[in-house]
C-alpha positions as CSV (number, residue, x, y, z in Angstrom):
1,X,-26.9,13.0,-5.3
2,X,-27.4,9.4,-3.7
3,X,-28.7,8.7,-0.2
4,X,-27.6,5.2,1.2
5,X,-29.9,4.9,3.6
6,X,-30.6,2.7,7.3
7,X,-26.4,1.9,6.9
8,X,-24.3,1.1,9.8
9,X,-20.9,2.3,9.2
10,X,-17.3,2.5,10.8
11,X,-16.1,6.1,9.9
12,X,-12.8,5.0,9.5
13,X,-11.6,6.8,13.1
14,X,-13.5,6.1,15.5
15,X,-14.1,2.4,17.0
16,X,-17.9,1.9,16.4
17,X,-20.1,1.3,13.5
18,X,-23.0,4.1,13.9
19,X,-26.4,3.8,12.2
20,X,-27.1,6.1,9.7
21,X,-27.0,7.0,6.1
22,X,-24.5,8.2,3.6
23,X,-24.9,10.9,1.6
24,X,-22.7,11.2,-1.9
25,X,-22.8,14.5,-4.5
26,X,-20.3,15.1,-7.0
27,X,-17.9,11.9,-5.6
28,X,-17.2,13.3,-2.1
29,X,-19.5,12.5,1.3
30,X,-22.3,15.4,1.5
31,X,-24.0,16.3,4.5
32,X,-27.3,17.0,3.1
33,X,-29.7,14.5,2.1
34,X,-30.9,14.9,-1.2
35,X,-31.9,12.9,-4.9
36,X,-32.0,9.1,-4.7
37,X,-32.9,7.1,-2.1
38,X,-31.4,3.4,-1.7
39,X,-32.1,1.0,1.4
40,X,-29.2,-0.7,2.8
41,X,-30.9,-2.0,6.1
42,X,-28.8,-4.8,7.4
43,X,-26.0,-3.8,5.6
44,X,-22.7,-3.0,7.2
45,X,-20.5,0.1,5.2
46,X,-16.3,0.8,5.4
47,X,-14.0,3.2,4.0
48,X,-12.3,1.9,0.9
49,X,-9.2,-0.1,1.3
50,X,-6.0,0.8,0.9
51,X,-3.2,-1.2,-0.2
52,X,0.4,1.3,0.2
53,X,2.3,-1.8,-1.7
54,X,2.3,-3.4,-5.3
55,X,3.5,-3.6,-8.6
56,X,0.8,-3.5,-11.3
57,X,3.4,-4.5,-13.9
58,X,4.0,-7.4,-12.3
59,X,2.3,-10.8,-13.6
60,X,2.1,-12.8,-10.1
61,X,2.2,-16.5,-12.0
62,X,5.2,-15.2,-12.9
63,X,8.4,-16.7,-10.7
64,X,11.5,-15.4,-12.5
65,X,11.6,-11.5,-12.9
66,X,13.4,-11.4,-15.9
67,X,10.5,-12.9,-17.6
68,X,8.6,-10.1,-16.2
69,X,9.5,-7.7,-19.1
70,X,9.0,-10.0,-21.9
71,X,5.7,-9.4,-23.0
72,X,4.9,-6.3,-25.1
73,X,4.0,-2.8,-23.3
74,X,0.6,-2.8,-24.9
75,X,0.1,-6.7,-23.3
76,X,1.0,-5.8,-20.2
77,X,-1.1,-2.3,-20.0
78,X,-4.1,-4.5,-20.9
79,X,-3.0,-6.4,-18.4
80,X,-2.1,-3.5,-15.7
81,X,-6.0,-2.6,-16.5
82,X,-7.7,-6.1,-15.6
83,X,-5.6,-5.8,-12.6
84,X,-7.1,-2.2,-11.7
85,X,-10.4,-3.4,-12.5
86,X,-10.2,-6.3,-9.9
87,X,-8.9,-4.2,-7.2
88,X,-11.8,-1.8,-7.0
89,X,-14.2,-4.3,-7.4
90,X,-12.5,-6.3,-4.1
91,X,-12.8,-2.8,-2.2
92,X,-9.4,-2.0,-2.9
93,X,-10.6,2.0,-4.2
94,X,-6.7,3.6,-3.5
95,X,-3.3,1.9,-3.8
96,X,0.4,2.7,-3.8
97,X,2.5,1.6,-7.1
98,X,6.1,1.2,-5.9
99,X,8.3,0.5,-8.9
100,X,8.3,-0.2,-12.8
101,X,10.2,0.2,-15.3
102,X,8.1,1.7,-18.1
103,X,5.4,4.0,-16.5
104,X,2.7,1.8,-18.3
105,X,1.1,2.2,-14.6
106,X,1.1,6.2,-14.9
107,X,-0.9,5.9,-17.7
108,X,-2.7,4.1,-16.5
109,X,-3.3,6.2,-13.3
110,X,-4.2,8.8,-15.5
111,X,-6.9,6.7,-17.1
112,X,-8.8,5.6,-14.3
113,X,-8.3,9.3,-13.3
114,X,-10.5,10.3,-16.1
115,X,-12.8,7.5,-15.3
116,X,-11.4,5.8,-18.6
117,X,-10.4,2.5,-17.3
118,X,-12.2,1.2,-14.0
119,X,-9.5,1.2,-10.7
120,X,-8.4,2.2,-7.8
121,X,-7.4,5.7,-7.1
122,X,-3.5,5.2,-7.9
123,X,-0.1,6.8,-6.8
124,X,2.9,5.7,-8.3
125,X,7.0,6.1,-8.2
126,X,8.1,4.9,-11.6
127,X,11.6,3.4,-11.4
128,X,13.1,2.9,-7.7
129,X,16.3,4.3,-7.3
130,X,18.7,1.1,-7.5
131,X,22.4,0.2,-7.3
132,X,24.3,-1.3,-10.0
133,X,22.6,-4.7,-10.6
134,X,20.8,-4.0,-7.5
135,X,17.4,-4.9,-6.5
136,X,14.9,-4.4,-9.7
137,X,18.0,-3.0,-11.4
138,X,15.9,-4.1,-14.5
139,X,13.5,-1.5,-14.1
140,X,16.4,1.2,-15.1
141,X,16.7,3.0,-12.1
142,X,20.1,2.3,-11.3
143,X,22.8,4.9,-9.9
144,X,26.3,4.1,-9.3
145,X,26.5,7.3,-7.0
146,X,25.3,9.7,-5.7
147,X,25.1,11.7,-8.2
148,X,23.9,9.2,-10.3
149,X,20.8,8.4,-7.5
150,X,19.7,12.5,-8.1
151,X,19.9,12.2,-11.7
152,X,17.4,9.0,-11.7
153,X,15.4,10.9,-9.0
154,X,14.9,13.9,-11.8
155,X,13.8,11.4,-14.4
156,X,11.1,10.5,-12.4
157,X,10.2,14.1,-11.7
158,X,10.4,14.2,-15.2
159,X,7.8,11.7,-15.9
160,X,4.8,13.0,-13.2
161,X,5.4,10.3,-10.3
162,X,3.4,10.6,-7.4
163,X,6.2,9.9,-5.1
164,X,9.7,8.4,-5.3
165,X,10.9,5.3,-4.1
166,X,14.2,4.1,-3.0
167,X,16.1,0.3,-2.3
168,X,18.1,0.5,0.5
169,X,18.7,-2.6,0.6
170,X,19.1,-5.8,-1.1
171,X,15.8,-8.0,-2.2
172,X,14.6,-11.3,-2.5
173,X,13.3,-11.3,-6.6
174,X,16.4,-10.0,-7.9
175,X,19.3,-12.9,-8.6
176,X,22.8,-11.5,-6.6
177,X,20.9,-9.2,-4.3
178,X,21.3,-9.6,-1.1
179,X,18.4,-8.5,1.6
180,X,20.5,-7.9,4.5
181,X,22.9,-5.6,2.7
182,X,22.7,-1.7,2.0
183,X,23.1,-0.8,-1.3
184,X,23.8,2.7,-0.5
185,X,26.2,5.1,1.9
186,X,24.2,7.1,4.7
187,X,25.2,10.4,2.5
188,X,23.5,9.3,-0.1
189,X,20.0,8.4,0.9
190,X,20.2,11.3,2.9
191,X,20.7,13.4,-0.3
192,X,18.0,11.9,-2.0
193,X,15.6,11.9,0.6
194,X,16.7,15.7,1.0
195,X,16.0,16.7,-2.8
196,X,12.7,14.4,-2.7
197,X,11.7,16.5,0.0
198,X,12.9,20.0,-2.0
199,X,10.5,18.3,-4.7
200,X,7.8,18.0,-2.2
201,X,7.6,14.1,-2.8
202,X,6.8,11.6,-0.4
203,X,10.0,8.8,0.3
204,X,9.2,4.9,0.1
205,X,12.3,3.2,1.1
206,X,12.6,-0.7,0.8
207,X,14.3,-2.2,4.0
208,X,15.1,-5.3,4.5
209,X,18.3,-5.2,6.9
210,X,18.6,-3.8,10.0
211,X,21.0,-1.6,8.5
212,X,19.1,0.0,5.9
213,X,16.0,0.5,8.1
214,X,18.6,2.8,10.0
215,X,19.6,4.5,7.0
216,X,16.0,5.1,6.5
217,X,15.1,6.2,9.9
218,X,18.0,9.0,9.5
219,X,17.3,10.3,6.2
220,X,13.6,10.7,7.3
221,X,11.7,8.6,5.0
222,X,7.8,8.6,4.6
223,X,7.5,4.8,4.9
224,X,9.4,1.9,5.6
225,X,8.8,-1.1,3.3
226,X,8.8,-4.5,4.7
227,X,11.1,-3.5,8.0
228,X,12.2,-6.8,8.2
229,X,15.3,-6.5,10.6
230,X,17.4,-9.0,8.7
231,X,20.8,-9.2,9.7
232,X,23.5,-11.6,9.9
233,X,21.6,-14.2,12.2
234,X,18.6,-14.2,9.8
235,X,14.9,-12.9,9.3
236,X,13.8,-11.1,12.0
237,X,16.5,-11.8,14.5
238,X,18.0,-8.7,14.6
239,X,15.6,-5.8,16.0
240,X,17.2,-2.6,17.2
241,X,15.0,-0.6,19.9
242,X,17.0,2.6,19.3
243,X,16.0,2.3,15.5
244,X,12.5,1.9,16.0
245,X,12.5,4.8,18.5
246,X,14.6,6.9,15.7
247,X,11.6,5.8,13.3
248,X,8.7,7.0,15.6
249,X,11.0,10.5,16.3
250,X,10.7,10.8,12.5
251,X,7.3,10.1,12.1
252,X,8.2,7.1,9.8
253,X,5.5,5.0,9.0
254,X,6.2,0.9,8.2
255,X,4.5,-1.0,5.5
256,X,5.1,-4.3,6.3
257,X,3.9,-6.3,2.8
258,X,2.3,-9.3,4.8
259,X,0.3,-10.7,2.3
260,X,-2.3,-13.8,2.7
261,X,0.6,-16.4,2.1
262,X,2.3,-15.3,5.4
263,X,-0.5,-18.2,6.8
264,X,2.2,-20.4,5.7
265,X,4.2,-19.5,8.4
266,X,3.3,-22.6,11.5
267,X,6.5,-22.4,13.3
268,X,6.1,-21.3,16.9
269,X,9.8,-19.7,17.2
270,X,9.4,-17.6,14.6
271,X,5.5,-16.5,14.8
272,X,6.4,-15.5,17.8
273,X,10.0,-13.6,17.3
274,X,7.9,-11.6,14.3
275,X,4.8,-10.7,16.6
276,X,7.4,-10.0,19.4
277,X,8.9,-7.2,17.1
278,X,5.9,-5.8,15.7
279,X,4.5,-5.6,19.6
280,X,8.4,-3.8,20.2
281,X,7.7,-1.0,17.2
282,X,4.0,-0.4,18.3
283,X,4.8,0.0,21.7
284,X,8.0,2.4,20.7
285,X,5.2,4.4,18.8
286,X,6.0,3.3,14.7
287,X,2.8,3.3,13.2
288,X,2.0,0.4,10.8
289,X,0.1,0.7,7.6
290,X,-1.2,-2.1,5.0
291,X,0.3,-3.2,1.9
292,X,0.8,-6.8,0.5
293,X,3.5,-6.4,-2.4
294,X,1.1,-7.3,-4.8
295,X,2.4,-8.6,-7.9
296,X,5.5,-10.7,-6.5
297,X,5.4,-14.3,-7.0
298,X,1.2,-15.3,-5.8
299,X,0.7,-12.4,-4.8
300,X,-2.7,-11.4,-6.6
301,X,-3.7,-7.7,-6.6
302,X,-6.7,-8.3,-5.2
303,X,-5.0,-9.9,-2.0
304,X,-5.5,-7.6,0.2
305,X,-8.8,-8.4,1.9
306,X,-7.5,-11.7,2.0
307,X,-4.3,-10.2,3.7
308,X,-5.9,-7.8,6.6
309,X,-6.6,-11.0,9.0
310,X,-3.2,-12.1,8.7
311,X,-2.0,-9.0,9.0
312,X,-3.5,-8.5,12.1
313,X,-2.6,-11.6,13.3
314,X,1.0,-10.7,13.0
315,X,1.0,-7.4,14.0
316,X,-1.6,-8.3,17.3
317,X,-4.5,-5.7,15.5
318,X,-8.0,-5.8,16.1
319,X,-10.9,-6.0,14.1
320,X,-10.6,-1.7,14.2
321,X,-6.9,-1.5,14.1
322,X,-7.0,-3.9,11.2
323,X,-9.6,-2.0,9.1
324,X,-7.9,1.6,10.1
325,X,-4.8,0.3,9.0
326,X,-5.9,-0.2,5.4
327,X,-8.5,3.1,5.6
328,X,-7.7,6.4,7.6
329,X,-4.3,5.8,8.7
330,X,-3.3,4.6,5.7
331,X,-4.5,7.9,3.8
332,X,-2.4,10.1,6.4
333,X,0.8,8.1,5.5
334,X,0.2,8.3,1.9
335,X,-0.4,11.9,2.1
336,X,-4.1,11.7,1.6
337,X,-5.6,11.7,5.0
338,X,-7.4,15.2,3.9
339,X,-9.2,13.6,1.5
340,X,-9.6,9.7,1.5
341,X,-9.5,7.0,3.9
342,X,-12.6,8.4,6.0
343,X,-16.6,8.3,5.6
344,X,-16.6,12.0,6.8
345,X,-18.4,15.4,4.5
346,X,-15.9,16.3,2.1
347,X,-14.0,13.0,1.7
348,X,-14.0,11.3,-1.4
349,X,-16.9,8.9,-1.7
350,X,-14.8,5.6,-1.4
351,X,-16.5,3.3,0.7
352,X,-17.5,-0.8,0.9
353,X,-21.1,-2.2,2.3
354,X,-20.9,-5.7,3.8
355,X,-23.6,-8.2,5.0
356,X,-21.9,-8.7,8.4
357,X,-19.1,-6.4,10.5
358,X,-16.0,-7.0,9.1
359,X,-14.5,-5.2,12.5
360,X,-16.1,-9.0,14.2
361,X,-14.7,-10.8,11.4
362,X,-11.9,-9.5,9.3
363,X,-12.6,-12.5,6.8
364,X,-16.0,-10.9,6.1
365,X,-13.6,-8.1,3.9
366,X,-13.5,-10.9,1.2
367,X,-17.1,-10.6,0.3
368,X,-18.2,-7.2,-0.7
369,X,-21.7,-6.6,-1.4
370,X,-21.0,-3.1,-3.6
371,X,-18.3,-0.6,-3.5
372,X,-18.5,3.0,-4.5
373,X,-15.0,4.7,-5.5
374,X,-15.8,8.5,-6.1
375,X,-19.0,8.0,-5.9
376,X,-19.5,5.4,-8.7
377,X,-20.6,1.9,-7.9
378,X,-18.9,-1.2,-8.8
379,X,-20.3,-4.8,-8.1
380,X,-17.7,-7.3,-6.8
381,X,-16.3,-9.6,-8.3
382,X,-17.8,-12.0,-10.6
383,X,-20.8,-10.2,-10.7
384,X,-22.4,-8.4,-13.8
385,X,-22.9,-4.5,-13.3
């Protein structure tokens, strides 16, 4: 057992950071105080982060996704593992893997799992349910119907996924999809998202168009990716208050990937036009979670400390709602809230200590002084263990 002692620490719910000191036995948050003793006066102590987006098969120097799958599995599972091994030592101690084609990231799950390979706490999807030639068709999940969506469904049942994901819609990385468009009737997301549930799996579902985000909304989905309300007047332009509403009904979270190179974006018009939305959903009562897409093109999977403050930005969080995002709410949309996301007895002993309040300054999330990830301490970055 390991007392952190003289802390002050956000407990991931409620909006204060209360002196005091953490007690870890066995990976979890104990009550009682017990074994070794370490100071951490002055030092300032979160939940671990939570990223519900990326791809750890994904090289993100890589522009053309057809390149992605040239290098050998064994490369990229060495790979894969220096990726793990920089998120949890960026405070990044759970994440959500949406999509690959060769579960290399399921073993490696199961590695870090058994404390094998250093990483965050992972849940994965395998291969997304696809169209023909669809987005990430080159991952080999794609269906040409219905039938075709269930059958790829059971092969990832098949191969221990953690959840299943789905593409709605179209997407930007893949040459002759089209974000805007659905790739799939209503009756057949419904289905899937009907046998997922049978299968007692969680449902990501990529959404780009307006369209698809009300396919999603219908069928019930977990989570929303990227909700970015395309339609035929372009990015953003084409928000639909009854589908929001439908979402918040559903209890369907959005993960809206807004990774640190969304700071890119200067133009007043359509700052505003993407705040104005996110403020619209919020006030309809969706619930939005943090994720980055971690892997596309400069994407690093380490981003998202980097991320939160534009994230917030965007989404008009503050320092709490920023940090919650990413911590305890994020758990409940993943389906861990009874376990992670929260410094509380009981709760797996993921948490990150800080020189200054990262709730004053989100920025302050880029400079970890330790994390612990089930109870076992990693240094940050660039420092020696």
């Amino acid at each position: 057992m390991t007392t952190y002692k003289n802390l002050q620490f956000f407990d991931g719910v409620n909006d204060l950071f209360q002196s005091g000191d953490i007690q870890v036995s066995g990976g979890v948050f104990d009550s009682v105080s017990e074994g070794e003793e370490k100071d951490c006066s002055g030092l300032f102590a979160i939940p671990g982060l939570i990223d519900a987006h990326v791809h750890l098969c994904l090289n993100s120097e890589i522009r053309d996704p057809n390149d992605q799958t040239k290098a050998s599995n064994e490369q990229i599972l060495d790979e894969i593992r220096e990726r793990t091994a920089r998120m949890v030592r960026a405070g990044i101690t759970t994440a959500r893997d949406l999509g690959g084609g060769a579960y290399l990231e399921l073993q490696v799950r199961d590695e870090i799992a058994l404390g094998k390979t250093p990483g965050p706490r992972l849940l994965c999807s395998g291969q997304p349910i696809t169209s023909v030639n669809g987005h990430c068709h080159f991952w080999g999940g794609e269906a040409k119907d219905t039938e075709a969506a269930l059958s790829v469904l059971e092969r990832q049942h098949q191969h221990d996924v953690d959840l299943i994901k789905v593409m709605i819609t179209g997407g930007n990385i893949t040459p002759g999809s089209t974000p805007k468009d659905s790739q799939f009737d209503d009756e057949t997301i419904c289905t899937v998202v009907k046998r997922a549930r049978e299968l007692d799996y969680h449902v990501a579902a990529h959404c780009h168009g307006t369209d698809g985000i009300r396919q999603a909304a219908k069928a019930g989905v977990t989570t929303v990716e990227h909700c970015s309300w395309v339609g035929e007047e372009g990015w953003g332009r084409s928000y639909d208050p009854e589908i929001a509403l439908a979402m918040a009904q559903q209890g369907v979270w959005v993960s809206p990937t807004i990774n640190s190179g969304w700071q890119r974006f200067k133009q007043p018009a359509f700052v505003n036009m993407v705040q104005g939305n996110y403020k619209k959903m919020k006030a309809a009562g969706v619930r939005l979670i943090a994720s980055t897409d971690a892997g596309i093109p400069n994407v690093r999977h380490d981003d998202l400390p980097k991320a939160l403050p534009v994230f917030a930005h965007f989404a008009g969080m503050n320092g709490f709602e920023a940090i919650r995002s990413a911590t305890a709410d994020c758990a409940e949309a993943i389906g861990l809230g009874d376990s992670v996301g929260r410094i509380a007895p009981g709760y797996s002993a993921d948490f990150v200590l800080y020189e200054s309040n990262p709730a004053d300054d989100l920025k302050v999330l880029q400079n970890p002084v330790k994390i612990v990830a089930r109870g076992v301490e990693f240094n940050p970055q660039g420092n020696a263990d």
